[in-house]
C-alpha positions in Angstrom: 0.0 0.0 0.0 0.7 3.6 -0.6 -0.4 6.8 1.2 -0.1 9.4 -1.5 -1.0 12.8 0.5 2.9 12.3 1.6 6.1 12.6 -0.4 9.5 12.1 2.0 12.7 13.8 0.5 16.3 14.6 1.6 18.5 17.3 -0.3 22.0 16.4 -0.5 25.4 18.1 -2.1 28.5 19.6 -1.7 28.6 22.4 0.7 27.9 25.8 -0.5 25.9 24.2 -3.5 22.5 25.1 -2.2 20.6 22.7 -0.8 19.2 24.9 2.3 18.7 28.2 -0.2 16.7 26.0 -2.1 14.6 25.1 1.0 14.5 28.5 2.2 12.7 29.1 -1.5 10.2 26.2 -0.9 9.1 27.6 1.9 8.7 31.1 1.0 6.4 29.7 -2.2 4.5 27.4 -0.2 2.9 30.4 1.9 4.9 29.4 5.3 5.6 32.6 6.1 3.2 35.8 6.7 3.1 38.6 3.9 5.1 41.0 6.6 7.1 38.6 8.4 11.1 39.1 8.9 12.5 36.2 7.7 16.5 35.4 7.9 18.3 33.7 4.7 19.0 29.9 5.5 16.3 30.0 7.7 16.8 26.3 8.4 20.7 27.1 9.8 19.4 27.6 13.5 22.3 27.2 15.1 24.9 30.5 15.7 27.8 28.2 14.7 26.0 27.6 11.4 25.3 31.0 10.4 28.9 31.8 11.0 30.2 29.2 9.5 27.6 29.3 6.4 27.1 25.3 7.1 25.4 23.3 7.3 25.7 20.8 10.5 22.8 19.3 11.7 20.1 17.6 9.6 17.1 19.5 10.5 13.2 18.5 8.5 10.9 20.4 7.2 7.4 20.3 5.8 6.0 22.2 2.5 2.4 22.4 1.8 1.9 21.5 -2.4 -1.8 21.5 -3.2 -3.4 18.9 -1.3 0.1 17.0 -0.8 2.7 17.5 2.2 6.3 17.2 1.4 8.6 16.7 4.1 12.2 17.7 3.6 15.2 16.4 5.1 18.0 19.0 4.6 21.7 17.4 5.2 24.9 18.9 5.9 27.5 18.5 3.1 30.4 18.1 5.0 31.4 14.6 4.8 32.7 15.2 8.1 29.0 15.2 9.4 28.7 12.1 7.5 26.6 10.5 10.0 23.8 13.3 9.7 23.9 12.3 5.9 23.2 8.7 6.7 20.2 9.5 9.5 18.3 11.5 6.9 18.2 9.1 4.2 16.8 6.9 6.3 14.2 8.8 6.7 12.9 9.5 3.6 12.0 8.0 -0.3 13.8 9.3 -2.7 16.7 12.3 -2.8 17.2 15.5 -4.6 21.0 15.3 -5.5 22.1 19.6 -6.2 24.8 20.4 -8.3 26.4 23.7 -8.5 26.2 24.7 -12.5 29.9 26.1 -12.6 31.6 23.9 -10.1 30.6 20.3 -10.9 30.6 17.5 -8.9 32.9 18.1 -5.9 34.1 15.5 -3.2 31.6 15.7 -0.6 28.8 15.6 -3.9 30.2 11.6 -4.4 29.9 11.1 -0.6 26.2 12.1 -0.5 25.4 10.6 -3.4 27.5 6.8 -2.8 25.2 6.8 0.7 22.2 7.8 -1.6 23.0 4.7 -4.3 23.7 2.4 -1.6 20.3 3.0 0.2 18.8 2.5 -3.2 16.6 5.8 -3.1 15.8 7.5 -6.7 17.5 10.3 -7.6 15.8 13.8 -9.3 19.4 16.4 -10.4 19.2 19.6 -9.8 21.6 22.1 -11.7 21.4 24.9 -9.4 23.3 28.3 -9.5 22.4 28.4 -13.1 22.7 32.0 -13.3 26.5 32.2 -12.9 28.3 33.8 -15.5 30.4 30.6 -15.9 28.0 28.2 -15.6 28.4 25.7 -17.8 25.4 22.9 -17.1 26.0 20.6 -20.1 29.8 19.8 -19.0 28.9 19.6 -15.3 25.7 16.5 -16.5 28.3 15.0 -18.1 30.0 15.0 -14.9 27.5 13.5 -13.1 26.5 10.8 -15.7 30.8 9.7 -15.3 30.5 10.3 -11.0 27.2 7.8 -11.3 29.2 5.1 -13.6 32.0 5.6 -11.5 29.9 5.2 -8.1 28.2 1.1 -10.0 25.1 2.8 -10.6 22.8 0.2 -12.2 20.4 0.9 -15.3 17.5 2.1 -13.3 19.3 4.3 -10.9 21.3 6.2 -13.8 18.4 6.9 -15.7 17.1 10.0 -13.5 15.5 13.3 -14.7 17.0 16.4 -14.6 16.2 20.4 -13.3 17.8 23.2 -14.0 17.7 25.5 -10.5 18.2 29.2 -9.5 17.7 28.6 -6.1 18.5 32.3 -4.8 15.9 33.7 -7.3 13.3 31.0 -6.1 13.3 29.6 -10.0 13.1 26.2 -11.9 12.6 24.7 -15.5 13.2 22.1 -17.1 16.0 23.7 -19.8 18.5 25.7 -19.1 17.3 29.0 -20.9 14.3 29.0 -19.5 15.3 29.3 -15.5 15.3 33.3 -16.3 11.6 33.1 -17.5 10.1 30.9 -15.2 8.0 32.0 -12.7 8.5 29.6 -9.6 10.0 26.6 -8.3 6.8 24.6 -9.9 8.3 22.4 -12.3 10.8 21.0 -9.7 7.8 20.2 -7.1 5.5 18.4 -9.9 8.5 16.8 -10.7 9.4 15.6 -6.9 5.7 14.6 -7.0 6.1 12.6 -10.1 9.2 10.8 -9.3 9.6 10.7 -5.6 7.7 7.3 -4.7 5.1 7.5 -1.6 5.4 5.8 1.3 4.9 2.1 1.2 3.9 0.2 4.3 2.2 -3.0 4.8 -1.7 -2.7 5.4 -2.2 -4.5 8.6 1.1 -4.0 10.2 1.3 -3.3 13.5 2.9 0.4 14.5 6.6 0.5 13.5 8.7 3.5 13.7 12.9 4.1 14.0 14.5 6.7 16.1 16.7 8.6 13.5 17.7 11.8 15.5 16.8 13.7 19.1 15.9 16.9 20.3 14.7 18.8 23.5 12.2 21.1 24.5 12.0 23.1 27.5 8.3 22.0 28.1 8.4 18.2 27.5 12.0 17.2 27.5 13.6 15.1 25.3 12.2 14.4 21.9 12.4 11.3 19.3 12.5 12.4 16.1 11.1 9.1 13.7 9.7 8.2 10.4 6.4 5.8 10.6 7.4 2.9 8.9 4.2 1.4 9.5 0.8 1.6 11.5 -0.6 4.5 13.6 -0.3 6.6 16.8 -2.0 8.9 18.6 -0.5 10.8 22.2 -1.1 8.9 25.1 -0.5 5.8 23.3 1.3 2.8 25.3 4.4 1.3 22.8 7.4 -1.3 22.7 10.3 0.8 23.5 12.6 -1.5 22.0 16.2 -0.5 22.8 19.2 -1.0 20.1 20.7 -3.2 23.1 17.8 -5.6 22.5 16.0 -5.1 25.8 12.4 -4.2 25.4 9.9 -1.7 27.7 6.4 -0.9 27.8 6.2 3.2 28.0 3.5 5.7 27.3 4.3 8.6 24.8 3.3 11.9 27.0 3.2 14.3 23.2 3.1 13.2 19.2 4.3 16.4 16.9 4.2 16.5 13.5 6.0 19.4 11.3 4.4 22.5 9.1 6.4 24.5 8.0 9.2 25.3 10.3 7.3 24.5 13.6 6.1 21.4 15.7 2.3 21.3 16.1 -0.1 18.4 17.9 -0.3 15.7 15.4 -4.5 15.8 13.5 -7.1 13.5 16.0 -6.6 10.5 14.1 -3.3 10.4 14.4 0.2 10.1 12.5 0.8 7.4 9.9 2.8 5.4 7.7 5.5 8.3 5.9 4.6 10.7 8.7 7.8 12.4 10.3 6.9 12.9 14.2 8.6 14.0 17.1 7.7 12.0 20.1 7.9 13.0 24.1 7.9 10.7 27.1 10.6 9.0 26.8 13.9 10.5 28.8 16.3 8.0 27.8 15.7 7.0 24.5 18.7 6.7 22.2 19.0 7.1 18.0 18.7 3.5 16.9 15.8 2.6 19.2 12.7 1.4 17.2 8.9 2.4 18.8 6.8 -0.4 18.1 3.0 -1.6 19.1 3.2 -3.1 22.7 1.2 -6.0 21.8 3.1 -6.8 18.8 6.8 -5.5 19.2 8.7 -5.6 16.2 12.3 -3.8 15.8 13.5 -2.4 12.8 17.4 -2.5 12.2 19.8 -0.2 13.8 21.6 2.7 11.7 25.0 1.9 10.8 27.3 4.7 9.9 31.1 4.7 8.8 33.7 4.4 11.9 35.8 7.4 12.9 39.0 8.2 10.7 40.8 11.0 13.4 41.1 11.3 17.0 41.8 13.7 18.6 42.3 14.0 23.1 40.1 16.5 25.4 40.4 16.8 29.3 40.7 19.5 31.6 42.4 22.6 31.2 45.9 22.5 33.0 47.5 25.8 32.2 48.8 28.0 35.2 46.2 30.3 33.7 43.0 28.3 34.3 40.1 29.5 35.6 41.9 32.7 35.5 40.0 35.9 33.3 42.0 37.3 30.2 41.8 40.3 28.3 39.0 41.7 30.0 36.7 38.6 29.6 35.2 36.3 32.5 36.9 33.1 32.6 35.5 29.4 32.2 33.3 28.5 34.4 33.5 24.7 33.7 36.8 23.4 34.5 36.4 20.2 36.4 36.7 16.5 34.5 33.4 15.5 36.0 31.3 18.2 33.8 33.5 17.6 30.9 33.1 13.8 30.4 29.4 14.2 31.5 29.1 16.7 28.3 30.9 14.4 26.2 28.6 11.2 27.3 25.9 14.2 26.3 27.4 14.1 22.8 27.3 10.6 22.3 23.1 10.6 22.9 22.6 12.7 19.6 25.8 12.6 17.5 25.9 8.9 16.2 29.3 9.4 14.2 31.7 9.9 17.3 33.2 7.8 19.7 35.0 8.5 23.2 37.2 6.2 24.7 39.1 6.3 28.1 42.4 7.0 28.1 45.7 6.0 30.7 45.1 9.9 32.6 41.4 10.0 34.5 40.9 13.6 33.2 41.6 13.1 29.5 39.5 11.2 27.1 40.0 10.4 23.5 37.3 12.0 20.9 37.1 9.7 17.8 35.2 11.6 14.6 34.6 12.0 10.8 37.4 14.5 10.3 39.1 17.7 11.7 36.1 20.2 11.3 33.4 18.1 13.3 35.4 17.4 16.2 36.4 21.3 15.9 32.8 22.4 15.7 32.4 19.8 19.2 35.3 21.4 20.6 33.7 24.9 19.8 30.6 24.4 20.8 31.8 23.4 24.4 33.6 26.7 24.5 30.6 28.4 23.7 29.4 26.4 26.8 31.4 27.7 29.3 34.2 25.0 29.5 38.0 25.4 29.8 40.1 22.3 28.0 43.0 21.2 26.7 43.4 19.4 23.1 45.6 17.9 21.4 46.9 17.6 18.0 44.5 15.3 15.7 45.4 12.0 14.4 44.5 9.3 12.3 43.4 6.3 13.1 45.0 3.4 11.9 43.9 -0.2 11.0 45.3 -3.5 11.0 44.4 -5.1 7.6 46.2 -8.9 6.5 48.9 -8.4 9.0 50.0 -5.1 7.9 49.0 -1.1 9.2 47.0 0.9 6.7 45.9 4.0 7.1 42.7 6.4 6.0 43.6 8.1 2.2 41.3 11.4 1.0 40.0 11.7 -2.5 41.3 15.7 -3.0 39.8 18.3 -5.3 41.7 21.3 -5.8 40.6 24.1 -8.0 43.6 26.3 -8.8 44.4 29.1 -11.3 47.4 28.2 -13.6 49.8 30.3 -12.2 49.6 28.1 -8.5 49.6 24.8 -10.6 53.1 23.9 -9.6 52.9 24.9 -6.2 50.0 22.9 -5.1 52.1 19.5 -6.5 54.9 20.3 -5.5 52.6 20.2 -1.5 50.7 17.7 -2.4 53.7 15.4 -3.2 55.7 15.8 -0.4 52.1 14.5 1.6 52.8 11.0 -0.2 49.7 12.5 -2.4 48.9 11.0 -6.0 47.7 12.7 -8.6 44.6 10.8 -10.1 42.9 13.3 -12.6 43.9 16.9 -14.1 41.8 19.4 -16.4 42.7 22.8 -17.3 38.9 24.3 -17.9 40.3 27.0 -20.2 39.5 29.7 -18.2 42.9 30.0 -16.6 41.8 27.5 -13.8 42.9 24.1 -13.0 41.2 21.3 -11.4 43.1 18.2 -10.0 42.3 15.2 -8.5 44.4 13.5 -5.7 44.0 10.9 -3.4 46.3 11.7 -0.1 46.9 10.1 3.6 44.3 12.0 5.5 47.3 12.8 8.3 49.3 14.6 5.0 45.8 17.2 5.3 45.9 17.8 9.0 47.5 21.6 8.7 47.7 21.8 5.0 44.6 24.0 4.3 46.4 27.2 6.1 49.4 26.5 4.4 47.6 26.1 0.9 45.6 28.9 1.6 48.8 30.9 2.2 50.8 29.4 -1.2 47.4 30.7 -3.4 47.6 33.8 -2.1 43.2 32.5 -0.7 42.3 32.2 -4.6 42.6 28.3 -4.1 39.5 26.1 -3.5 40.1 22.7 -1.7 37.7 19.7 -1.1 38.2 16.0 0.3 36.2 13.2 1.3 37.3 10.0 2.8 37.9 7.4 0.1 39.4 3.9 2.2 42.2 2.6 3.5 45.7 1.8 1.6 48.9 0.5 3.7 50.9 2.9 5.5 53.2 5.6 3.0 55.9 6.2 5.6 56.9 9.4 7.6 55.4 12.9 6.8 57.0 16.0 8.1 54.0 18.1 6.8 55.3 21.0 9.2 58.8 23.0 8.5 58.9 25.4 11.2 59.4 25.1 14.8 57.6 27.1 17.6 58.9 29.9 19.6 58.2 28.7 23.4 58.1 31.1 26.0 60.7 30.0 28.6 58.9 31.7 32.3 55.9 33.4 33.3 55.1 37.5 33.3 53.2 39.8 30.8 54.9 40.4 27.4 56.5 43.3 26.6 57.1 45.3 23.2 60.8 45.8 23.7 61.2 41.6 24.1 58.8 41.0 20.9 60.6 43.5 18.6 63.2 41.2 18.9 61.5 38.3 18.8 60.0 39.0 15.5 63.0 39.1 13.7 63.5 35.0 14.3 59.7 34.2 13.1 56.0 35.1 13.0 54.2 35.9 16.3 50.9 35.0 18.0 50.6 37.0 21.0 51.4 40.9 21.6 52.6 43.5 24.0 51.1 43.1 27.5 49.6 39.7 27.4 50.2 37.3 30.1 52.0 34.0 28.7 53.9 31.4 31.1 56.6 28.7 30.7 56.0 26.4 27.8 52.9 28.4 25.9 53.8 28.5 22.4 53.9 32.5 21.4 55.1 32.1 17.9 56.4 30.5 14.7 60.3 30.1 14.4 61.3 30.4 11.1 63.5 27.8 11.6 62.7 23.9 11.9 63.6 23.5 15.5 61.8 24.7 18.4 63.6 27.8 20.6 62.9 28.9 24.1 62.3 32.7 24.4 61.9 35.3 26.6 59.0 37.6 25.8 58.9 39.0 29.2 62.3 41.1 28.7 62.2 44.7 29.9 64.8 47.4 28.2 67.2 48.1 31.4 66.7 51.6 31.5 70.2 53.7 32.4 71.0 57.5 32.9 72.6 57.8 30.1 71.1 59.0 27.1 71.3 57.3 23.8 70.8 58.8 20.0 68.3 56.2 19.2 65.7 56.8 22.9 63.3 58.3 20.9 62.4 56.4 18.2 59.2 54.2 17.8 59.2 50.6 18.2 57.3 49.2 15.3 55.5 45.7 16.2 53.9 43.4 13.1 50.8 42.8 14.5 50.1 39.0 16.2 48.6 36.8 14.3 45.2 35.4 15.7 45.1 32.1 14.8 41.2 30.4 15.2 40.3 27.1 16.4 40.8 25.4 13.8 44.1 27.1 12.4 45.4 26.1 16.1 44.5 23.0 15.7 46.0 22.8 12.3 49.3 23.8 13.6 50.1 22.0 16.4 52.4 19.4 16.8 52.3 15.6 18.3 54.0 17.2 21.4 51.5 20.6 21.8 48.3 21.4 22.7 45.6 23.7 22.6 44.5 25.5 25.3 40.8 26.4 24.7 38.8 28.8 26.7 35.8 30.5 26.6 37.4 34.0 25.4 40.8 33.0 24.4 43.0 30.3 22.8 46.2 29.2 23.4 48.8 27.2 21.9 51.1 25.4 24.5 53.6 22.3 25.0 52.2 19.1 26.1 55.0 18.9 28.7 55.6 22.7 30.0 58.7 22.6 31.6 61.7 23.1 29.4 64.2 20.7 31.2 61.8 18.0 31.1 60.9 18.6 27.4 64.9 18.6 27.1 65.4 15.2 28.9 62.3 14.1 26.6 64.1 14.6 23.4 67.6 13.6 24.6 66.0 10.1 25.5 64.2 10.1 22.2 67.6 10.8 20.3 69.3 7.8 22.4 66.3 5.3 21.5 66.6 6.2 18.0 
C-alpha cells in the first residue's frame, strides 16, 4: 500500500551548492511565512555556529504544503565530516534530490552524498542549481554527473534520472537551461518531486513501526524522538514497545506526538500520525537514535543505523595551564573546568551525535574523541567553548587499521581548484604528503582542477598553508575514500615554535626582537607562562624565548631613545588554524574567550630530557 497525500525527500550536495537556499525558496512559495514577516536567509541554519560558518551541521526536517500533498524535507549537511547526519536523513525518507552547482561540478563531498544515496537505493531527481552564474556551464557539469554515477556502479534504473535546471536564490526552476530566467516559480521541480519521488509504502495491517533517526529537546516536554512511521498508527497517550538497540524491550506511554508545518512542531491531527509521517515523540527521557517504537502487543524492531567508523582522533580533558580558571583580556573566565562536567558533556554528545566515539584513556581527566574529520570534532570542541568549558586538546590523528597483517591508514579523495599560475605549487605540497595525482583538467578559463588521493594525516595543517601558497584564490575539497597501507613518515610542518621560557606579561621591547626569528601569535602586555607557544620560528627547531624582557633603563642618554618601536601585529590564529598547527608534542588551550597554543609537557628541562632520550632510542 501507498499513502499518496505524503512525499518524504532529503536534499544532499557539496557544501555551498544550495541545498538549504533552495529550501528557504520552498518555503517562502509554499505560503509558510506571513506577507510582513522578517524572515532570515538559510532559515533552516538555527544554530549560531551555522550561520557563521555558512554550514550546514545538523540535519534538521521540514514540511511544504503543495496543493493537497505534504512534502517533508530532510536538509543534510555536506560536510562529509558530518557524514553521519547524511546517513540519518536518508533513512528517513523516499527518494533524494542530488544539487549540483552549474559552474563547479561535482565536488568530493557531492560523491559522498550521493555513494550513501546509491547504496540506500533511493531515486534520484538532479538539480543544476546556480544556473545564473556567468560561468555556468550545465552541459559539462551532467556530463560529470552521468561519469560520477558510472564511477559510483550505478545500475540501469538508478542512472536513468531526470534532470532540473535551479536558480535557487531567485526562487526559480525549468526544465531547460534558458528558461530558469523566464520561469516564474519553483513549480516544475515540485511536480517533478511529486512525479518521481515514490510515496510511502507500508504494509496494510502491520502493527505500529517507527525508527528513532535523530533527538531533540524542548523546554516544556523534555527530550524528543525524532522518527519516520514505517508502518501503523499513533496517537499521544498511546502505550508502545520501547525496543532498545541493546535488545531489551519496555512498555512506556508517549506523553506528546508532533508532526512538522512548515518550520514548527504542532499536535499531530485527531486520528493520528501514519505510515510516511515524520513525528517527534515525548515521554521517553532515555531514549537513544537506533531505538525502534513499536506496538506493545506486537513489538517488532527495525534494524539499527549503521554509519562509517571514525578516521581521526583527537584528546580532550581538563584545562591544565597555570592560567586556568583565570579571566583574560577583560573577559570572564570558564566556568566549567572540572573533568566531572566535561566527560558528562561528552557522554551528552554521544546521545545525539551517532558518528563519534570516546574512549578512556591511561590519565582519568583526558578522554580520547574519535570523529569523521578535523572540522566536526572542531565544531564539538567549539561548541563546548561556547558552553562555558576550559580544555585542553591535542593535536588530531589518524586512526590506523590492522588489515592482513599489515597497518593501513585512512587516504582522501582531493579536489583542488587552482588558477594556472599556483599549478606547480600545489604539487609540489601535495607530493611531499605521499599524495597521488589521479585526474587533471585545465577548464580553459585559466583554472585548473586536480584530482588526488592523499593520507588523511598529509591534510591535517595543510589548508592554512595552501591557503597561504594561493595567495586565498585556491579552492580545496576532500572526502574519505578507504584505507591503503601505510606511505611512511610525513614531516607536513617545516617550522618550529617559539616557546616562552617563564611566566610574566609580554613586553614590546622583548617582541621587537623576537619577531626578527619568526611570525608571532601574541602581543605587547599579554600574560604568557613557561611552555605556551607564542610564535612560529622560522626555523625547523623549536627555541625557548623570553618575551617578558624589559629594556634596562640607564641614565645615560642614547641617540636612538626616541624612536618608535614598530611591532607586526600578532597573528590570531582560530580554532581550527590552532588546531591545524600544532604538533604531536603541543596542545591547545581552549577557553571560553581565548586560545592558546602550548607544550604538552611545559617545563623546558623536562621537554629537554624528553628529546635527549628520544635521540638515544633512535
Amino acid at each position: 500500500m501507498n499513502r499518496n497525500d505524503i512525499r518524504n525527500v532529503a536534499i544532499v550536495a557539496h557544501v555551498d551548492h544550495g541545498k538549504t537556499t533552495l529550501v528557504d525558496a520552498m518555503l517562502r512559495q509554499s505560503g509558510a511565512f506571513r506577507a510582513n514577516q522578517e524572515v532570515a536567509d538559510r532559515v533552516m541554519d538555527s544554530m549560531d555556529l551555522e550561520r557563521e560558518k555558512g554550514i550546514t551541521i545538523l540535519a534538521k526536517n521540514t514540511a511544504v504544503r503543495y496543493g493537497d500533498l505534504t512534502i517533508n524535507i530532510v536538509d543534510t549537511p555536506g560536510h562529509a565530516d558530518f557524514g553521519g547526519e547524511v546517513e540519518r536523513g536518508l533513512t528517513m525518507v523516499d527518494g533524494v534530490l542530488l544539487l549540483v552547482d552549474a559552474s563547479e561540478g561535482p565536488l568530493p563531498q557531492t560523491r559522498f552524498v550521493l555513494r550513501k544515496t546509491l547504496e540506500a537505493r533511493l531515486p534520484v531527481i538532479c538539480v543544476i542549481n546556480k544556473i545564473d552564474r556567468p560561468d555556468a556551464r550545465p552541459a559539462e557539469v551532467i556530463d560529470a554527473v552521468y561519469e560520477l554515477f558510472l564511477d559510483l556502479g550505478a545500475d540501469e534504473s538508478q542512472i536513468d534520472f531526470p534532470i532540473v535546471y535551479c536558480n535557487a536564490r531567485a526562487g526559480k526552476a525549468a526544465t531547460a537551461a534558458e528558461d530558469v530566467a523566464d520561469a516564474p516559480d519553483l513549480k516544475v521541480l515540485l511536480d517533478l518531486m511529486v512525479e518521481h519521488i515514490p510515496a510511502p509504502a507500508y504494509e496494510e495491517d502491520h502493527a505500529f513501526q517507527a525508527l528513532v533517526t535523530n533527538l531533540d529537546a524542548s523546554p516544556y516536554v523534555g527530550r524528543l524522538a525524532l522518527c519516520r512511521i514505517r508502518n501503523g498508527w499513533v496517537r499521544k497517550g498511546d502505550t508502545v514497545a520501547w525496543c532498545r538497540h541493546d535488545g531489551t524491550m519496555e512498555r512506556v506511554r508517549l506523553s506528546e506526538v508532533y508532526v512538522t508545518e512548515a518550520l514548527d512542531r504542532v499536535d499531530a491531527p485527531a486520528q493520528g500520525a501514519g505510515p510516511g509521517d515524520i513525528i517527534a515523540v515525548a515521554g521517553i527521557p532515555e531514549i537513544m537514535i537506533g531505538d525502534t517504537l513499536a506496538n506493545a502487543d506486537d513489538p517488532r524492531p527495525l534494524p539499527v543505523i549503521h554509519v562509517d567508523e571514525p578516521s581521526i582522533g583527537m584528546t580532550i580533558g581538563v584545562n591544565t595551564s597555570p592560567l586556568a580558571g583565570r579571566p583574560a583580556g577583560g573577559h570572564a573566565p570558564g566556568t566549567k573546568l572540572t573533568a566531572r562536567l566535561i566527560k558528562t558533556r561528552l557522554d551528552a554528545e554521544l546521545v545525539g551525535n551517532v558518528s563519534i566515539r570516546v574512549l578512556a584513556t591511561d590519565r582519568p581527566d583526558t578522554w580520547e574523541v574519535q570523529g569523521r574529520g578535523e572540522l566536526a570534532l572542531a565544531v564539538l570542541v567549539e561548541l563546548m567553548r561556547r558552553e562555558g568549558f576550559e580544555l585542553t586538546v591535542g593535536k588530531p590523528q589518524v586512526l590506523t587499521r590492522e588489515i592482513d597483517g599489515r597497518q593501513h591508514e585512512p587516504m582522501e579523495r582531493v579536489s583542488v581548484d587552482v588558477p594556472e599560475d599556483f599549478m606547480g605549487v600545489v604539487t609540489q605540497m601535495l607530493s611531499l604528503r605521499k599524495g597521488r595525482m589521479e585526474h587533471m583538467v585545465n577548464h580553459g578559463t585559466g583554472w585548473v582542477r586536480m584530482d588526488w588521493i592523499v593520507p588523511s594525516r598529509g591534510l591535517i595543517g595543510f589548508r592554512t598553508e595552501f591557503l597561504t601558497e594561493t595567495r586565498g584564490t585556491g579552492q580545496l575539497h576532500h572526502v574519505f575514500e578507504g584505507f591503503e597501507p601505510w606511505h611512511g613518515d610525513l614531516r607536513t610542518r617545516p617550522n618550529g615554535s617559539m616557546v616562552a621560557d617563564r611566566r610574566g606579561p609580554t613586553t614590546a621591547y622583548a617582541l621587537t626582537n623576537l619577531q626578527e626569528r619568526g611570525a608571532l601569535f601574541v602581543g605587547p602586555g599579554v600574560e604568557v607562562y613557561e611552555g605556551m607557544i607564542v610564535g612560529e620560528n622560522a626555523r625547523a627547531d623549536d627555541m625557548d624565548v623570553n618575551p617578558t624582557k624589559e629594556k634596562k633603563l640607564t641614565n645615560m642618554r642614547a641617540a636612538a631613545a626616541d624612536e618608535t618601536v614598530r611591532l607586526v601585529p600578532p597573528l590570531q590564529l582560530s580554532l581550527e588554524q590552532a588546531l591545524e598547527f600544532i604538533r604531536e608534542d603541543e596542545c591547545v588551550e581552549v577557553t571560553p574567550s581565548v586560545v592558546r597554543l602550548r607544550k604538552a609537557t611545559l617545563d623546558a628541562a623536562e621537554r629537554g630530557r624528553r628529546r635527549a632520550a628520544g635521540r638515544k632510542d633512535r
